[in-house]
N, CA, C and O atoms as a Maestro MAE file, in Angstrom:
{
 s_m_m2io_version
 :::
 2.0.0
}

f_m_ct {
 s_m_title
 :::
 protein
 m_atom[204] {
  # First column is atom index #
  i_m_mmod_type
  r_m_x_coord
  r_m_y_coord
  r_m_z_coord
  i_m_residue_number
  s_m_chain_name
  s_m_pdb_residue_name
  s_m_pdb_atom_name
  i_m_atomic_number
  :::
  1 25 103.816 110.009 112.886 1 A "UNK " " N  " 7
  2 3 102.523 110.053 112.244 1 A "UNK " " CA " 6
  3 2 102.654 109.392 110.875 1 A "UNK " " C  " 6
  4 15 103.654 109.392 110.157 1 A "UNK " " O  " 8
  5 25 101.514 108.850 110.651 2 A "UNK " " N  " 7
  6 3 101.518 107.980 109.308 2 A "UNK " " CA " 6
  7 2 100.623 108.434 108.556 2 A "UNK " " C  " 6
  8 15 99.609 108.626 109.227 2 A "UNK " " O  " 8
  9 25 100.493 108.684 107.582 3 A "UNK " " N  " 7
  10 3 99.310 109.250 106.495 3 A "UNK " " CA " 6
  11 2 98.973 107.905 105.274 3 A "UNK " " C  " 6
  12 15 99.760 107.178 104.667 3 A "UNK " " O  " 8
  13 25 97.992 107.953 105.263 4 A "UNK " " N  " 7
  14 3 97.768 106.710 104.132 4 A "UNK " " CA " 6
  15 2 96.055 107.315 103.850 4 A "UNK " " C  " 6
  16 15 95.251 107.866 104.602 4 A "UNK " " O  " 8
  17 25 95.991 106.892 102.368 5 A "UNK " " N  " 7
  18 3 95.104 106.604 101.481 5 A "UNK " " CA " 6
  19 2 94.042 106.578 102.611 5 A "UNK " " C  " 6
  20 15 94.537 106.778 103.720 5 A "UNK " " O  " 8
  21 25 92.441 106.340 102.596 6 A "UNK " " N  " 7
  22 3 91.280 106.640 103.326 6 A "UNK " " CA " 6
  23 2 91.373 105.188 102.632 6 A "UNK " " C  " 6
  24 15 91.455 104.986 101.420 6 A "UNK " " O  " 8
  25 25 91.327 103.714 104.189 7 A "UNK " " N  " 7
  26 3 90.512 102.754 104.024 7 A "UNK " " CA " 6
  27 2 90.740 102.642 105.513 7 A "UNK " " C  " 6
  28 15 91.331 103.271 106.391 7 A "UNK " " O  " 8
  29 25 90.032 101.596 105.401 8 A "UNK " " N  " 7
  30 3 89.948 100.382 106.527 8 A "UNK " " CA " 6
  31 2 91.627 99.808 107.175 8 A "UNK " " C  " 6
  32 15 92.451 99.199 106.492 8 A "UNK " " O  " 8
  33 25 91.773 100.142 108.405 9 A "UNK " " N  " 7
  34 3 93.243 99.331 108.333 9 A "UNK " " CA " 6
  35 2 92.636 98.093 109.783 9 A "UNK " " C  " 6
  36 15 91.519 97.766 110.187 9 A "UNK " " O  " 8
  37 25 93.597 97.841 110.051 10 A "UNK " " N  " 7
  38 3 93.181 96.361 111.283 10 A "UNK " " CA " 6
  39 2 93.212 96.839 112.051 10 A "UNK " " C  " 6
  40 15 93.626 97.998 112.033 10 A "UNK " " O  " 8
  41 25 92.745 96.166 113.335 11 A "UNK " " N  " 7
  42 3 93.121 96.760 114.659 11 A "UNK " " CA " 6
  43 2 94.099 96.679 115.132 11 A "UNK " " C  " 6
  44 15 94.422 97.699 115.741 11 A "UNK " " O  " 8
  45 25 95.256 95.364 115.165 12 A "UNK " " N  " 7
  46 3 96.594 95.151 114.667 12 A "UNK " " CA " 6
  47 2 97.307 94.911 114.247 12 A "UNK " " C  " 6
  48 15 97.222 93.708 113.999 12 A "UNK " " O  " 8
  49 25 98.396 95.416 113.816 13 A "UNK " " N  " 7
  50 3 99.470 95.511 112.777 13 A "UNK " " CA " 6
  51 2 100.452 94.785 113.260 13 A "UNK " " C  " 6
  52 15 100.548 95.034 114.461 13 A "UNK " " O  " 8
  53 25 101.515 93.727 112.798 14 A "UNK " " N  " 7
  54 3 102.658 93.259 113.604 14 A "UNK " " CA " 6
  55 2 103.537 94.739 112.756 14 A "UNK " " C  " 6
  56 15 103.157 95.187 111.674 14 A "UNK " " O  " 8
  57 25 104.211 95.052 113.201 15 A "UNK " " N  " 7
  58 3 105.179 95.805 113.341 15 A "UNK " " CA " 6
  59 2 106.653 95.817 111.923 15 A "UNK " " C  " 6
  60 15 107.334 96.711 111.422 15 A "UNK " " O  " 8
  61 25 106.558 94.134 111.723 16 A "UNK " " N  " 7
  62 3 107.590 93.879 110.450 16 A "UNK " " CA " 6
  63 2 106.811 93.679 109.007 16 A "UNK " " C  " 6
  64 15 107.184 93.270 107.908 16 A "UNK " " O  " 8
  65 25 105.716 94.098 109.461 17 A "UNK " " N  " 7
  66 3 104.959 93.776 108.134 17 A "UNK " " CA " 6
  67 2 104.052 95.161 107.683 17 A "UNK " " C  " 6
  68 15 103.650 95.331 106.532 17 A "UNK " " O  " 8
  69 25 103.876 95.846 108.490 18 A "UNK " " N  " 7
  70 3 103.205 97.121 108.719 18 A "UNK " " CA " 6
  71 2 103.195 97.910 106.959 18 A "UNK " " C  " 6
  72 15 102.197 98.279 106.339 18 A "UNK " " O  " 8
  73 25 104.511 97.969 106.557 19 A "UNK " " N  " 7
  74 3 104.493 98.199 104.895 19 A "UNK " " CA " 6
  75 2 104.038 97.759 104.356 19 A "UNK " " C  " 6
  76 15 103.862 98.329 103.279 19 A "UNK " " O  " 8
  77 25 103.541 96.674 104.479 20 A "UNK " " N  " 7
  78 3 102.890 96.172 103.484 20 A "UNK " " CA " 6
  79 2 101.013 96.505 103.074 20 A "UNK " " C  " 6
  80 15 100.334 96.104 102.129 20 A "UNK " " O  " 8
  81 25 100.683 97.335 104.181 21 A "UNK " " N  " 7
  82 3 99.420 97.810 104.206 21 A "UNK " " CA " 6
  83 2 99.822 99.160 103.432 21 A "UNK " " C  " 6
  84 15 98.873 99.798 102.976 21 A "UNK " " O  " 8
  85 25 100.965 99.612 103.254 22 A "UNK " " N  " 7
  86 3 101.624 101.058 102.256 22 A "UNK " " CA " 6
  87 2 102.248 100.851 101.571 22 A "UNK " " C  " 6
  88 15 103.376 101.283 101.805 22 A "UNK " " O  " 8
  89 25 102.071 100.046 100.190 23 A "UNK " " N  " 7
  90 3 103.113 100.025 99.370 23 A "UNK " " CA " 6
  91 2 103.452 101.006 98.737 23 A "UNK " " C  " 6
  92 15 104.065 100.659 97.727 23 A "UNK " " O  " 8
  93 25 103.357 102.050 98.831 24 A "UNK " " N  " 7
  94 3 103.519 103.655 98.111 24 A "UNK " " CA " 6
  95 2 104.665 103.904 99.104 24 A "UNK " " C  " 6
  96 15 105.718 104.399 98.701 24 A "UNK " " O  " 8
  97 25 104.516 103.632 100.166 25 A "UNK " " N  " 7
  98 3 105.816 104.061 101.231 25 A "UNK " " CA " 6
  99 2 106.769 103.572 101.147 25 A "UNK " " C  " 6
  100 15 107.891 104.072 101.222 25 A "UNK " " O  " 8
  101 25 106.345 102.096 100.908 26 A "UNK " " N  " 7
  102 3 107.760 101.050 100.189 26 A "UNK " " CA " 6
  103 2 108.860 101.510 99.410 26 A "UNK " " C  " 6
  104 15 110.045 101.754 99.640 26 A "UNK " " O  " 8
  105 25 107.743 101.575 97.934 27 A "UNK " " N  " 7
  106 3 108.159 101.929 96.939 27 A "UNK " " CA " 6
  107 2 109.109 103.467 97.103 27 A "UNK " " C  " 6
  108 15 110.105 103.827 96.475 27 A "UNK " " O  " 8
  109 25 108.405 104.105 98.116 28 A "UNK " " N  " 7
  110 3 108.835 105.347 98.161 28 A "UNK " " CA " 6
  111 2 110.770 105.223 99.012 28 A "UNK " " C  " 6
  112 15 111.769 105.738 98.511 28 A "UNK " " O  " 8
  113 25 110.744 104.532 100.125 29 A "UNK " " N  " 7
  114 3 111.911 104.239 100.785 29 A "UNK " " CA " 6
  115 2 112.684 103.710 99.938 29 A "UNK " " C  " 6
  116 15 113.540 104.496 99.532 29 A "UNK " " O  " 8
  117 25 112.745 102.271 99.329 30 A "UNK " " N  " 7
  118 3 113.070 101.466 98.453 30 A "UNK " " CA " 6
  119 2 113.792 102.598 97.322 30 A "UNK " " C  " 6
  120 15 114.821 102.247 96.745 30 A "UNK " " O  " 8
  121 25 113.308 103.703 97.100 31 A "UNK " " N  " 7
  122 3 114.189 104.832 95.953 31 A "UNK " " CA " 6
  123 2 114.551 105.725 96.495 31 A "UNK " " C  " 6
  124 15 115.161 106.501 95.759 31 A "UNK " " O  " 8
  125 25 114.454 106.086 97.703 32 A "UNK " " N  " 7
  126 3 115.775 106.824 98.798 32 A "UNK " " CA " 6
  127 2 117.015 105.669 99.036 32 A "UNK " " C  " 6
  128 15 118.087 106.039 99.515 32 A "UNK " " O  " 8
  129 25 116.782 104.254 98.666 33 A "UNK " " N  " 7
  130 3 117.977 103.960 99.107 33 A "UNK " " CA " 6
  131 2 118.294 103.056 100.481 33 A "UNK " " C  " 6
  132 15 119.337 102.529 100.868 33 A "UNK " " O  " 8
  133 25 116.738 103.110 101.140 34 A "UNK " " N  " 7
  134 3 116.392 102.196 102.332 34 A "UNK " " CA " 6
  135 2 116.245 100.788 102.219 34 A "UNK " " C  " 6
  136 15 115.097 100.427 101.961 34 A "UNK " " O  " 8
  137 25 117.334 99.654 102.377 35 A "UNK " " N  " 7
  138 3 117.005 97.928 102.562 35 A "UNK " " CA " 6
  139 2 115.979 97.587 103.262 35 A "UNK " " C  " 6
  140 15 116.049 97.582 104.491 35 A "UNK " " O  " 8
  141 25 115.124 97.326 102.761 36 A "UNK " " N  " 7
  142 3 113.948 96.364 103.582 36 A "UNK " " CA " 6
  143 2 114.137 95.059 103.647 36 A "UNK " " C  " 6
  144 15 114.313 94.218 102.765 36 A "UNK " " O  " 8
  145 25 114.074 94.985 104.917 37 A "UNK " " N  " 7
  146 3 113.707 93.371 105.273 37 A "UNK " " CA " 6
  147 2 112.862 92.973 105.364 37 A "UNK " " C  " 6
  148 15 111.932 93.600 105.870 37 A "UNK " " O  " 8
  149 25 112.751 91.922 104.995 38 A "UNK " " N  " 7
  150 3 111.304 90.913 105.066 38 A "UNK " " CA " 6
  151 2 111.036 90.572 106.486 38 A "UNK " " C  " 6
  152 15 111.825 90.766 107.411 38 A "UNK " " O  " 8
  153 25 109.572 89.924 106.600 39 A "UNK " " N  " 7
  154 3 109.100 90.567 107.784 39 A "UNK " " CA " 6
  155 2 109.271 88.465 108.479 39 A "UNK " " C  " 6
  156 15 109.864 87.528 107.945 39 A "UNK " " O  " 8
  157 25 108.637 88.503 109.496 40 A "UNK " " N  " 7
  158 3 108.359 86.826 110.040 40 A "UNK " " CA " 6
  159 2 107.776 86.241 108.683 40 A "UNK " " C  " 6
  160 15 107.452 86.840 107.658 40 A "UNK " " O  " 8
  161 25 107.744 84.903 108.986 41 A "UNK " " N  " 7
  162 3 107.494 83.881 108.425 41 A "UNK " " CA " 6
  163 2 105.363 83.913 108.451 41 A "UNK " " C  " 6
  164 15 104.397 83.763 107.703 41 A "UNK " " O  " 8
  165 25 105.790 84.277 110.160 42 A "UNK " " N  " 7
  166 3 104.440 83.325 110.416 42 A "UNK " " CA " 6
  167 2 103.638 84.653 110.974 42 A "UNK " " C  " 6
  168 15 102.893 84.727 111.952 42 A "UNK " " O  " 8
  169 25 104.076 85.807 109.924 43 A "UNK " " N  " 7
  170 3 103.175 87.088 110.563 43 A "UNK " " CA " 6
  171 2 101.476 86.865 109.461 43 A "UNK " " C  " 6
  172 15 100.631 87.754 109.359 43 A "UNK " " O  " 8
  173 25 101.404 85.801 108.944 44 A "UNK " " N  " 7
  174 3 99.756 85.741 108.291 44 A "UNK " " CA " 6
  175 2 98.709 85.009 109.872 44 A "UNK " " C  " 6
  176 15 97.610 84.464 109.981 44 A "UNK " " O  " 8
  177 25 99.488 85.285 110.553 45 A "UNK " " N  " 7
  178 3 98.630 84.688 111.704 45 A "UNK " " CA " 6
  179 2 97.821 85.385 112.285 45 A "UNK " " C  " 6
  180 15 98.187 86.228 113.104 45 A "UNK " " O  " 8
  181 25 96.291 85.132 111.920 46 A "UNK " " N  " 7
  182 3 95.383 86.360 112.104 46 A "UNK " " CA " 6
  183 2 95.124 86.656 113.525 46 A "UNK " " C  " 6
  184 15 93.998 86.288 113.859 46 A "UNK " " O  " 8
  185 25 95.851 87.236 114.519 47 A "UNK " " N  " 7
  186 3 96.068 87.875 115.835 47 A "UNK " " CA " 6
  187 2 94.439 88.399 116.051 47 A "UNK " " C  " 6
  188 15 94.648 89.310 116.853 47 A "UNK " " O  " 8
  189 25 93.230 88.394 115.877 48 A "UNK " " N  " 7
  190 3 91.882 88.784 115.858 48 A "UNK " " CA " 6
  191 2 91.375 87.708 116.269 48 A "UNK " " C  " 6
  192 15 90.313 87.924 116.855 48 A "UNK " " O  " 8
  193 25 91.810 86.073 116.203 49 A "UNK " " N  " 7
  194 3 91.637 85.115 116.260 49 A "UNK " " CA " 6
  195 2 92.162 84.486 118.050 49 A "UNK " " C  " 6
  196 15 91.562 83.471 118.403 49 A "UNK " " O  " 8
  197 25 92.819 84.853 118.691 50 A "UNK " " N  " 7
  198 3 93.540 84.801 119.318 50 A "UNK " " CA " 6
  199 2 92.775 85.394 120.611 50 A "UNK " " C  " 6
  200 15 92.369 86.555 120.568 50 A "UNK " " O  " 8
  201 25 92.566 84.552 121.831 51 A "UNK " " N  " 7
  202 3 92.324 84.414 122.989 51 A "UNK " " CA " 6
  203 2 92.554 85.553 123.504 51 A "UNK " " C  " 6
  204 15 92.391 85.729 124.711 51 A "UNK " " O  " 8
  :::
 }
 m_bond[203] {
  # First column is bond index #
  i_m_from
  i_m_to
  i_m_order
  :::
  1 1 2 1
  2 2 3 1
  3 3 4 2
  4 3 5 1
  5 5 6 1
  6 6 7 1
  7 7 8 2
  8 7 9 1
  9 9 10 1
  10 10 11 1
  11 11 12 2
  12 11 13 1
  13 13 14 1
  14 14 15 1
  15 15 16 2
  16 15 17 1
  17 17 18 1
  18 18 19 1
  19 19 20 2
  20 19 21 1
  21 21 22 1
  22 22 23 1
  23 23 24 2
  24 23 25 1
  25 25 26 1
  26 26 27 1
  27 27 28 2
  28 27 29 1
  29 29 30 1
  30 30 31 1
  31 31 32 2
  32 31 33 1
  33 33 34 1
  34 34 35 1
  35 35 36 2
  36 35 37 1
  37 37 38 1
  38 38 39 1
  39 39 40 2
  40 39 41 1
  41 41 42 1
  42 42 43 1
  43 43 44 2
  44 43 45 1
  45 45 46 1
  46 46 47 1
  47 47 48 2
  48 47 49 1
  49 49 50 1
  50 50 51 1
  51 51 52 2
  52 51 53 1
  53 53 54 1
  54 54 55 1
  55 55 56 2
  56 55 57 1
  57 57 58 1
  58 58 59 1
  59 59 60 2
  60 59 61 1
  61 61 62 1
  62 62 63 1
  63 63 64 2
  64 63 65 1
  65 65 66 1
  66 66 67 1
  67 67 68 2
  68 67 69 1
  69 69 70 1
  70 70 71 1
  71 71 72 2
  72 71 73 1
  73 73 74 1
  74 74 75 1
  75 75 76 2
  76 75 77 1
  77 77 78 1
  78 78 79 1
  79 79 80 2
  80 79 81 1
  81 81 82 1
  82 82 83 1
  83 83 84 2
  84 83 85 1
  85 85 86 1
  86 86 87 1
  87 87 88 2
  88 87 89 1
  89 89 90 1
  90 90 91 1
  91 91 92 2
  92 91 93 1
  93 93 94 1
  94 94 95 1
  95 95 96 2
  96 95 97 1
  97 97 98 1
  98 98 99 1
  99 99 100 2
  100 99 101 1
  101 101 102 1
  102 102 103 1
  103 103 104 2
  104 103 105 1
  105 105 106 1
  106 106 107 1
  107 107 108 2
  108 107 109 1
  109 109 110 1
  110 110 111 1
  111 111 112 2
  112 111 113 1
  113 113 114 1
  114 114 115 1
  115 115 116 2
  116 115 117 1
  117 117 118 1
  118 118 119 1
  119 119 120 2
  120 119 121 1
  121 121 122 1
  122 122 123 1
  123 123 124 2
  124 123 125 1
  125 125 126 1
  126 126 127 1
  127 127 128 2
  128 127 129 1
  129 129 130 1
  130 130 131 1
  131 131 132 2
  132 131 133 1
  133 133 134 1
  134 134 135 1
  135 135 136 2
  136 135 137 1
  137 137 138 1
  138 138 139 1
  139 139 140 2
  140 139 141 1
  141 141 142 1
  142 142 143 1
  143 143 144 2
  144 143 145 1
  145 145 146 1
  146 146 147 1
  147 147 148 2
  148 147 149 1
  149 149 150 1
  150 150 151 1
  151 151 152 2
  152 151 153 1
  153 153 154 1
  154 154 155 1
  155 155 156 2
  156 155 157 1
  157 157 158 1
  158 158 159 1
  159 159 160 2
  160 159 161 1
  161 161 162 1
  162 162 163 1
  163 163 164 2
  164 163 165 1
  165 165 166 1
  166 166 167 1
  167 167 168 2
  168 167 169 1
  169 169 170 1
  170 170 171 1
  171 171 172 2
  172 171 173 1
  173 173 174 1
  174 174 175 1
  175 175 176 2
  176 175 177 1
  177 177 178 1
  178 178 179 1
  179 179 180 2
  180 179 181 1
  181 181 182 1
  182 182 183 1
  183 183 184 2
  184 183 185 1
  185 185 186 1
  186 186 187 1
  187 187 188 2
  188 187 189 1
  189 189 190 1
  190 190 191 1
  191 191 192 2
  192 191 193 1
  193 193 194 1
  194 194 195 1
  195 195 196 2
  196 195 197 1
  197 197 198 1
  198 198 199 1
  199 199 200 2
  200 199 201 1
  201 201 202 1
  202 202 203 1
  203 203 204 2
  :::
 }
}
């Protein structure tokens, strides 16, 4: 389960980028000590667009 702030989120999320709609969670992992990796290159590809 995920808890976040009351907005609008997408209908989909790619999966390596998903933090970035929570930067409070980031920030929050990131000072436990958790490496984040950066996500695809080509995850700005608006998947809503798509056949």
């Amino acid at each position: 389960m995920l808890l976040s702030e009351e907005r609008a989120l997408p209908t989909a999320v790619r999966s390596d980028t998903v933090l970035e709609l929570f930067p409070r969670l980031a920030e929050h992992l990131r000072a436990r000590g958790l490496e984040l990796q950066p996500g695809d290159p080509g995850a700005s590809l608006d998947y809503a667009q798509l056949p």
